[in-house]
C-alpha positions in Angstrom: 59.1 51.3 2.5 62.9 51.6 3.9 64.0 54.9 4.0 67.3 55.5 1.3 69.5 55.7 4.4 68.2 52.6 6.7 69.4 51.0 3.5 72.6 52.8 2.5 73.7 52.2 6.3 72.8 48.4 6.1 75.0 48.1 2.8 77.8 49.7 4.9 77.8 47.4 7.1 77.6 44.3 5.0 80.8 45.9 3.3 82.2 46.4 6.6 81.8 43.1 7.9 82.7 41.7 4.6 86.4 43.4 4.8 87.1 43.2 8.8 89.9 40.9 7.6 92.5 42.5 5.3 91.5 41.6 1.3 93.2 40.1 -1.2 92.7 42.4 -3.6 92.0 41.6 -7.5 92.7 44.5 -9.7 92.1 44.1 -13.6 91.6 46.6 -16.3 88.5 48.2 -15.6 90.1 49.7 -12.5 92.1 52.0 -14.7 90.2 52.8 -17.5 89.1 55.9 -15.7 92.8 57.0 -15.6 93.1 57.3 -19.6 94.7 53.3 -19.9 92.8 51.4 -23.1 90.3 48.8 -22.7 90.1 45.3 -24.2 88.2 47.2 -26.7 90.4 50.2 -26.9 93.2 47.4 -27.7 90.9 45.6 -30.1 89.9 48.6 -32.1 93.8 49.7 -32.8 94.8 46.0 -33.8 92.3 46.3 -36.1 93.7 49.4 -37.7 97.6 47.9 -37.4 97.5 44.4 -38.1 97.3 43.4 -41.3 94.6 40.8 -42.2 93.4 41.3 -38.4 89.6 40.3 -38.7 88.1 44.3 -37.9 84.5 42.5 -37.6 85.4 40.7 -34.0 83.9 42.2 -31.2 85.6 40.0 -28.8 89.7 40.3 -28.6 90.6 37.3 -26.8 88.3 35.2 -28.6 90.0 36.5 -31.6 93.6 36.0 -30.6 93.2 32.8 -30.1 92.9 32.0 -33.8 95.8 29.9 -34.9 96.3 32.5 -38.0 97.6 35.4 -35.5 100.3 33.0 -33.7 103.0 34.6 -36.3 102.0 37.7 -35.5 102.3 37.6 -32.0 105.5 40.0 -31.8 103.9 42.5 -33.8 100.6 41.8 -31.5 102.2 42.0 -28.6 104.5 45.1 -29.6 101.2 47.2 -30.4 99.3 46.4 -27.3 102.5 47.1 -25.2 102.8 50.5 -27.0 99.3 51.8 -26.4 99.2 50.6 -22.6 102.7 52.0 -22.5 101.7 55.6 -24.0 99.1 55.7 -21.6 100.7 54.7 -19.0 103.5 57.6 -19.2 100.9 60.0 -19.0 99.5 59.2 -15.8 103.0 59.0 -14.3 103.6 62.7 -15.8 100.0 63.6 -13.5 101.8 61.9 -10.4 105.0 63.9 -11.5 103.3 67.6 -11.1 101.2 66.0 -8.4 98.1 66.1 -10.3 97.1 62.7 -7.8 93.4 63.4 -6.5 92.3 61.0 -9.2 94.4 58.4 -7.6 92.5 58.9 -3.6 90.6 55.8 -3.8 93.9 54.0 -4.3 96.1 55.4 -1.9 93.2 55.5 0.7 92.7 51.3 0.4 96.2 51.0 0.4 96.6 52.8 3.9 93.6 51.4 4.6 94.4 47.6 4.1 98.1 48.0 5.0 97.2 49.1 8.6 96.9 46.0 10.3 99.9 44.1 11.3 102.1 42.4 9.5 101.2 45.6 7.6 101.2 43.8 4.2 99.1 44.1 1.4 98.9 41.5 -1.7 97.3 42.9 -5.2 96.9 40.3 -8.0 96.5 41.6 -11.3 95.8 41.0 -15.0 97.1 44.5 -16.3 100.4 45.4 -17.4 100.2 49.1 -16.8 102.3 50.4 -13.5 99.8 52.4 -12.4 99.8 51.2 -8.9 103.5 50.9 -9.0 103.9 54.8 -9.9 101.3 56.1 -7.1 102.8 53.4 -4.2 106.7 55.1 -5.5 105.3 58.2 -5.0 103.8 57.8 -1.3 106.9 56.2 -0.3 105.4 52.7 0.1 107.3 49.7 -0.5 106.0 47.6 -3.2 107.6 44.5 -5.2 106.6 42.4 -8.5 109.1 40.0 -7.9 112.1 42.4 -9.4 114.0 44.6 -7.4 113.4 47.6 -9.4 116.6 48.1 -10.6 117.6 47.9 -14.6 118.1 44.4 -15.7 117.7 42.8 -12.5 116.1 39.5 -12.6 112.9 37.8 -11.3 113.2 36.6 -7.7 110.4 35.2 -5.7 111.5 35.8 -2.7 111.0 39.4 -3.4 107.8 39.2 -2.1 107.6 39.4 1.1 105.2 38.7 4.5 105.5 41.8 6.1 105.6 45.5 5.5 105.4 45.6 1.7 102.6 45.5 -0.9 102.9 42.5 -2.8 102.2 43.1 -6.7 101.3 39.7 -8.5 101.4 40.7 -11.8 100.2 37.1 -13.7 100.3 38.5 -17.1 103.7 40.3 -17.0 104.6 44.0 -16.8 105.6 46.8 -19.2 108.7 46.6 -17.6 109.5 43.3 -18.5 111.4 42.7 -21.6 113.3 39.5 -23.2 116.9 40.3 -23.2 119.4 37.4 -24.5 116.3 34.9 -23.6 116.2 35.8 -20.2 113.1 38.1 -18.1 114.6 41.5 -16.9 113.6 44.7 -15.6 114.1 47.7 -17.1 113.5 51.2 -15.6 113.3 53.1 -19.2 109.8 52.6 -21.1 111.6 53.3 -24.6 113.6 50.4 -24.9 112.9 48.4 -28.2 113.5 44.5 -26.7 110.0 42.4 -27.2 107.9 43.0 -24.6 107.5 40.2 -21.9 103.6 40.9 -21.3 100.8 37.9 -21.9 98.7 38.5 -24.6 95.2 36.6 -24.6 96.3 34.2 -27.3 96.4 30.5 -28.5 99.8 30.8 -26.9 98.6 32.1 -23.0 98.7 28.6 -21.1 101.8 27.7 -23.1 103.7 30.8 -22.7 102.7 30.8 -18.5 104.6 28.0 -18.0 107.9 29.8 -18.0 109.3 31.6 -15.8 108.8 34.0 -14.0 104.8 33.8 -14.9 104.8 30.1 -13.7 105.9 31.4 -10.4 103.4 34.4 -10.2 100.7 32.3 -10.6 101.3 29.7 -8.0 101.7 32.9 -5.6 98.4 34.1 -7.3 97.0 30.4 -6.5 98.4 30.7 -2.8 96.9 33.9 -2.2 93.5 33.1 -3.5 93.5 30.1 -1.0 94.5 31.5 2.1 92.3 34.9 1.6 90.0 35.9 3.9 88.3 38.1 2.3 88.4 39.1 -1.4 88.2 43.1 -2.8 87.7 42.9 -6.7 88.2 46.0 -8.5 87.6 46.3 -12.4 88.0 42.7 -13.2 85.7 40.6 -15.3 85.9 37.1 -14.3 87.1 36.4 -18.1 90.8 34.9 -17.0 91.3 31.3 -16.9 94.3 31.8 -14.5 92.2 33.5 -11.6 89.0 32.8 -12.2 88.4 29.0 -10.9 90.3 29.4 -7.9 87.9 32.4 -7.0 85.0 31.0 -7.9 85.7 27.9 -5.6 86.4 30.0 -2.4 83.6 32.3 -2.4 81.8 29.0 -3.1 83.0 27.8 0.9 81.8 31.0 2.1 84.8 33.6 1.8 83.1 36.7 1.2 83.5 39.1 -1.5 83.2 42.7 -2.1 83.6 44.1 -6.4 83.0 47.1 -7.3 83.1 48.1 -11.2 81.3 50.5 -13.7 79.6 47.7 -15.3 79.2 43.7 -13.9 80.1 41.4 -16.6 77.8 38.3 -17.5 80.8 36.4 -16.6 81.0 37.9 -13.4 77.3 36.7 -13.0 78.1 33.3 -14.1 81.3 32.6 -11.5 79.8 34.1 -8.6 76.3 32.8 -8.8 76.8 29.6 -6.3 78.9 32.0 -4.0 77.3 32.4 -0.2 78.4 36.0 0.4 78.8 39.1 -2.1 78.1 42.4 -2.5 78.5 44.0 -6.3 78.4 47.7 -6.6 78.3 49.0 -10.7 76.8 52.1 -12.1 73.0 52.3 -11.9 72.8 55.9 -13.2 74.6 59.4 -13.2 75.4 59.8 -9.5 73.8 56.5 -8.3 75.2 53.1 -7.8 73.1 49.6 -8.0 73.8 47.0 -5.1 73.5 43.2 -5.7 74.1 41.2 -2.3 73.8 38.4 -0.7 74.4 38.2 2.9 74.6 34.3 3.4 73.7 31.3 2.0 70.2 31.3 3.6 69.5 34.6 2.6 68.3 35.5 -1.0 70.0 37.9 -3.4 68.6 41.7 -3.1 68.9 44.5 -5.2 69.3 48.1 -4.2 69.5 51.7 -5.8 71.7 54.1 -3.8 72.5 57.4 -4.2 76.6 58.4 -4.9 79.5 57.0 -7.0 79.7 54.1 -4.9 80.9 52.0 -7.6 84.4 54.4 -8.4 87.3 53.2 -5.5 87.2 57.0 -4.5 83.8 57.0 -3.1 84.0 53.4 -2.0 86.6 53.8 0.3 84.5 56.8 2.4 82.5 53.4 3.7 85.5 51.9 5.3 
């Protein structure tokens, strides 16, 4: 029987190898959950209490929004979901304010981590509309863009983003700092202004409403970078979005390799990765231990392994890179 750390050492260095090449990283909502923001089910549970005639029996929010009954409703909708992200959201940027930031290691460490080499960029595509990474990369004094120059009412520029020296934020379902103002996407630096929100709710309406700008932009540049990455880092996500999903699932398929860690692995994730060649999952296995699922190559079959630590949480994860 392998001793705990022959093992532990071998998943390092699968992890290692995997990640020799700078990640694109994928960052959706379970990646913040831990700092106080709501869940799909945290978002589900307050619709139900402040939407009228909102079906409180669902147990599944996207499959629920996508009823043709709620597309009136979608300001309201979207107005609510904005408000609790956003409430949320101001509390961890009071923590970073008093420097209450040891919750955030894990992110700043990949950041340094994956912004080393040169051209000393970093690109993050995400699903959430919380500035959680935006607040913590402002308060290291790293420069970061989403496409707006961070100043009030600017406009969405692709050419923002940049090659080199910069984390590149691909935010695909907008940003709660995006509002409609005279029909046109702008930036504003308050998070009490009462304009409709410009985020992407998972609706009838998602496909329809990506087609404008700037979210028709983001996701070619999401497209782009899932093609060209050499490596993928997926923290939090589910698999569940149309938008990223496909193009994922087809480059893991020729072999990129990918590394997700998360508290809990989806059956969706499951589904999508299953005809990948390399991967290594990390979720919660128990208090203080983490389950591996890997697979090394495609002539290798997938193995299953118990560690001991939080391997699963970005703080700990980092300590193997």
């Amino acid at each position: 029987m392998k001793k705990q750390e022959d093992i532990q050492e071998k998943i390092f260095k699968i992890v290692q190898a995997f990640l020799k090449n700078p990640p694109l990283i994928v960052w959706g909502s379970g990646a913040t959950i831990s700092f106080g923001l709501p869940s799909m089910q945290d978002l589900n549970e307050v619709l139900k209490k402040e939407i009228k005639d909102f079906d409180i029996s669902n147990d599944n929010l996207e499959d629920e929004l996508g009823k043709e009954k709620y597309q009136e409703k979608l300001p309201q909708i979207k107005k609510t979901i904005w408000n609790e992200v956003n409430n949320a959201d101001v509390l961890v940027l009071k923590k970073i304010i008093v420097n209450d930031t040891n919750d955030f290691n894990g992110i700043k460490l990949m950041v340094k981590k994956f912004i080393e080499a040169h051209p000393r960029v970093l690109n993050i595509v995400t699903t959430n509309y919380d500035r959680v990474l935006e607040h913590l990369l402002a308060h290291q004094c790293i420069d970061f863009t989403d496409g707006f120059e961070g100043k009030t009412l600017s406009i969405f520029n692709e050419t923002n983003f940049k090659d080199a020296n910069i984390v590149n934020l691909v935010k695909v379902h907008g940003s709660l700092n995006w509002f409609n103002v005279n029909g046109e996407i702008r930036y504003f630096s308050s998070q009490t202004v009462t304009e409709l929100p410009q985020i992407v709710v998972p609706s009838k309406n998602k496909f329809e409403e990506t087609y404008n700008l700037p979210y028709r932009e983001l996701i070619q540049k999401s497209d782009v970078l899932i093609n060209n990455a050499l490596s993928f880092l997926v923290v939090g996500f589910g698999f569940n979005d149309k938008h990223l999903t496909p193009r994922i699932e087809n480059n893991v398929k020729k072999g990129i390799p990918i590394v997700l860690i998360t508290k809990e692995i989806s059956p969706n994730t499951f589904k999508e990765l299953k005809n990948a060649e390399k991967y290594i999952l990390f979720e919660e296995a128990d208090i203080g231990k983490t389950r591996v699922i890997y697979k090394e190559n495609n002539s290798t079959e997938q193995i299953v392994e118990i560690i001991e630590g939080n391997f699963w949480q970005l703080n700990e994860f980092m300590e193997i890179l």
